[in-house]
Each structure stands twice: as C-alpha cells, then as structure tokens.
TORDOSE-531042 format. One record per residue (C-alpha): residue number from 1; x, z, y. Coordinates in steps of 0.5 Angstrom, whole numbers. Layout:
BEGIN
nr, c1, c3, c2
NUM, X, Z, Y
...
This chain:
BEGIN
nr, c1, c3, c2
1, 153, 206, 223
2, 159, 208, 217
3, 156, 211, 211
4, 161, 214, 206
5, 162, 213, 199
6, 157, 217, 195
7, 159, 220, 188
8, 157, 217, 181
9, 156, 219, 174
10, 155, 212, 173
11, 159, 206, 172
12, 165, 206, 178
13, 164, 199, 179
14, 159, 193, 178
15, 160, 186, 178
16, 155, 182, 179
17, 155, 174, 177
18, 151, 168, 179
19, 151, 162, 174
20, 147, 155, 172
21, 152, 154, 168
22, 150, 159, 162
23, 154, 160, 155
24, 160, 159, 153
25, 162, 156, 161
26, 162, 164, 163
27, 166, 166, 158
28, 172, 164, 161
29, 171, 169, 168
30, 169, 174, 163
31, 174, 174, 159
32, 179, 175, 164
33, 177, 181, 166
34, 174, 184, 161
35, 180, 189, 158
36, 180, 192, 164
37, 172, 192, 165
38, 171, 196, 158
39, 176, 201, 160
40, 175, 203, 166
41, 167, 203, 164
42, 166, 197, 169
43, 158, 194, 168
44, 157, 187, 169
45, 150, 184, 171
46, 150, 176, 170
47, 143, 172, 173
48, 143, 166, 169
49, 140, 159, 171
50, 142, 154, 166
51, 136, 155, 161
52, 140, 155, 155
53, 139, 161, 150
54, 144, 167, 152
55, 150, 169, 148
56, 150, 174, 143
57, 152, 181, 145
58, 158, 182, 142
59, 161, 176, 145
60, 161, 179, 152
61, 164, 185, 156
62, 161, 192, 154
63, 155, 194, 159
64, 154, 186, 161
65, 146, 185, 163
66, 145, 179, 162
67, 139, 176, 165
68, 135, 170, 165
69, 130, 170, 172
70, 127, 163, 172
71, 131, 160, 177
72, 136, 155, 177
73, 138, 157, 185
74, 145, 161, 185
75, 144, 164, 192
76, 137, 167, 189
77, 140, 169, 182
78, 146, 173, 186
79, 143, 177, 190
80, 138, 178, 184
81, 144, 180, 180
82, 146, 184, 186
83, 140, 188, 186
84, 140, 189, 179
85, 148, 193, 179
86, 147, 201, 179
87, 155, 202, 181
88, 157, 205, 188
89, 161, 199, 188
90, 158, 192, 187
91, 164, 186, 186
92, 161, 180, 185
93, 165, 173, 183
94, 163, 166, 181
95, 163, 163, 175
96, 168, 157, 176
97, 174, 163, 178
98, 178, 167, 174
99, 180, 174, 176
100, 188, 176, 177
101, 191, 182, 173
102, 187, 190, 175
103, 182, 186, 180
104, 176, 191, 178
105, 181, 197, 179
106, 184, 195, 186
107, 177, 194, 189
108, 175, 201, 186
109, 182, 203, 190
110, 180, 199, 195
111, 174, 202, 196
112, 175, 210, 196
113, 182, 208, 201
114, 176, 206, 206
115, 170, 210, 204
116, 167, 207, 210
117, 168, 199, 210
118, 161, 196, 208
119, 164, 190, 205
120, 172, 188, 202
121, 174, 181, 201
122, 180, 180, 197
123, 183, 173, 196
124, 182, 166, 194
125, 187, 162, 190
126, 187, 154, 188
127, 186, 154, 181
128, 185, 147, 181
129, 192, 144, 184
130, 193, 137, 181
131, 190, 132, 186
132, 190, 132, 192
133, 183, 131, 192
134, 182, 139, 189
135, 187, 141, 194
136, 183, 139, 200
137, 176, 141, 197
138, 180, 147, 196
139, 183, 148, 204
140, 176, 146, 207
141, 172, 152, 203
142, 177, 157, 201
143, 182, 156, 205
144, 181, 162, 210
145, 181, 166, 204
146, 188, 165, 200
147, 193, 170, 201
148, 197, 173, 205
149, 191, 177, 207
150, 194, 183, 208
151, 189, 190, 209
152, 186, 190, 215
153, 179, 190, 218
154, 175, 184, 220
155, 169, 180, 223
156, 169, 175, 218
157, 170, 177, 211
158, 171, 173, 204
159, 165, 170, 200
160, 162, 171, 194
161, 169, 169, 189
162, 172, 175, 191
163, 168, 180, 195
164, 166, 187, 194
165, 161, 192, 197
166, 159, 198, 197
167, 151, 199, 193
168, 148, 201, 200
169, 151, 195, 203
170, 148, 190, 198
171, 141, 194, 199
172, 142, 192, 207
173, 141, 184, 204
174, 136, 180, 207
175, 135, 174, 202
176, 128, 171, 207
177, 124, 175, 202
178, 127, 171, 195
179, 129, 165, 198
180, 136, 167, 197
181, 143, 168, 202
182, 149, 165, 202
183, 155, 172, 202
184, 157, 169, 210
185, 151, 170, 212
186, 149, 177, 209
187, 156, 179, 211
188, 156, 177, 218
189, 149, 181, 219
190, 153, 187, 217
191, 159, 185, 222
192, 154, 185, 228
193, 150, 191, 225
194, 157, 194, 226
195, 159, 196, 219
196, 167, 195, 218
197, 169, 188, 214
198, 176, 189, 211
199, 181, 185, 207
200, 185, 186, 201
201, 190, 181, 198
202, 191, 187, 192
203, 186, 183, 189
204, 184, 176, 188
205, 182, 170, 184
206, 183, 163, 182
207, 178, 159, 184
208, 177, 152, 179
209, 174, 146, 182
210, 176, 139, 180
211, 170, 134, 179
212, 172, 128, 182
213, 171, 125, 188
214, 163, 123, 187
215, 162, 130, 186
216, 166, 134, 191
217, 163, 130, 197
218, 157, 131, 195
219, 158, 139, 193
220, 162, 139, 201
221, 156, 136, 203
222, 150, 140, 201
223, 155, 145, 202
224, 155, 143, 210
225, 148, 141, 210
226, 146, 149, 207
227, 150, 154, 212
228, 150, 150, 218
229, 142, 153, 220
C-alpha cells in the first residue's frame, strides 16, 4: 500500500533521539544541526534514559521536547520518542553521530520527491577513524550504509543514525507492546508489507564510537545476541 505525503501546518520534519547518556553528552549532535532546525521550524523530540536532571531550555534547539520516560532502554525510548513527533516526516539519529550540513532539508527533499516512500535511509560515515579497532567496529555495523549510496528503492534500508519515515509509517510500529524495536526490523516489516524503502546519500551522518576493545566486543556482542532472534 503507498500512502501519499499529507499537508501540514506544523512542523516539516521531526527528529527524534534516543539517549541514556543525558545532558551535556547530547549536546554535540544537537548542536550540529540546530541552526538548520530553527530555521527551517524543525522539532525535535529527546527520550532521555540517563537519570541525570534535564538541561535548561535555552541550551537545546528551539521547539526541542525533552522527555524522561523512566527507561534506561533506548530501542523503547526511540520508539517512544518517535510516537511523540507530530511532523509528517520523523528523522531519527543517534546521540554518538553528528549530522553533515543541510541533513533536515535534504530529507525533507527527499521526502516530497517520493511522496510514497515509507522509509528513506541516508548514509553513515565513521567518525571514529583512528584505530583500526574503530574501523572494523564500524564495517561490521555500518558498513553497508556509507556512501556512495546513490537514490534508489531498496529491500533493506538504513538504521536509525540516519533514517527518515513518513509520520504514518512510524504509526505502523510494532514495538511488542512497549518492549521496544531495533529500526531493521520495523523497517523489514515495512518492506514485507509492500511499503517503498529508498536511499539517499544527499544526506548523511558521521557516526563516533571509539571505546576500546573491552567495549567494542561486548557492544558487538549484545548487539548480535539482540537481533539475531
């Protein structure tokens, strides 16, 4: 089923951010696109897991909801922050990425050249390019997702550092009644529903993760352990 682009009077585009790290750690990827999100009347929805107090207001973008669910889980605080957006668009990105110059105005681009894509993916970059322990951490995740990815439909889409849906897509989300989704698997299910997945290398992030190697193999490993089913 393809559902067009509906109109709104609201916000173009909603971004939507996981976090267990709290304040000021989420400064930096707020910061990197928050000229753009102020002008272009972007809102941006933060479902915060740390349990630290939340920052003052003037600190963060302009129409930033800043919530404090009570989880420390951040496939539950993701779709919960996703849930909470109101744009026809929702843009979601992690809070270890920075986003690269005009990311929310090519998505919203993106979006009204495909009005009936459910799902556009943009790219992943390294960030962390120092060791070859960061490297290889990277190709095993994100490796797929850097660019060039050109603009084509897909059957398997980028995750959630730099995915954009459409708000009736999101509202499609089976997160197994709160337990919370990994974005490959919601996005999976939108594929074998027969809803369009699309890339877009117009837009893209720069993902960091450089935490040693007692770190990485457990991450990689509870990763695994997570989506394998």
């Amino acid at each position: 089923m393809n559902v067009p682009l509906a109109e709104s009077a609201g916000p173009p585009l909603s971004v939507a951010i996981a976090t267990i790290e709290g304040w000021p750690y989420m400064r930096t990827v707020l910061d990197s696109f928050r000229a753009d999100a102020e002008r272009l009347g972007v809102e941006v929805v933060v479902a915060d897991g740390s349990g630290q107090p939340p920052p003052p207001t003037e600190a963060l973008p302009k129409d930033t909801v800043w919530t404090q669910p009570g989880s420390n889980d951040v496939f539950r605080l993701l779709a919960d922050a996703m849930r909470r957006c109101s744009a026809p668009i929702v843009a979601t990105t992690e809070d270890h990425c920075t986003v690269r110059r005009g990311w929310c105005e090519a998505i919203i681009r993106a979006h009204g050249e495909h009005p009936q894509a459910a799902a556009i993916g943009g790219t992943i970059e390294n960030g962390s390019t120092t060791t070859l322990l960061d490297w290889g951490s990277y190709f095993i995740t994100q490796g797929p997702h850097m660019g060039p990815l050109g603009q084509r439909e897909v059957s398997f889409v980028t995750n959630e550092a730099c995915l954009s849906q459409k708000r009736w897509a999101v509202d499609l989300l089976d997160d197994g009644d709160g337990q919370g989704v990994a974005m490959i698997f919601h996005t999976r299910a939108l594929h074998d529903q027969g809803h369009i997945l699309r890339v877009d290398d117009r837009f893209g992030v720069d993902h960091f993760q450089s935490i040693g190697i007692h770190e990485t193999t457990a991450i990689h490993f509870h990763n695994g352990r997570t989506i394998a089913g």
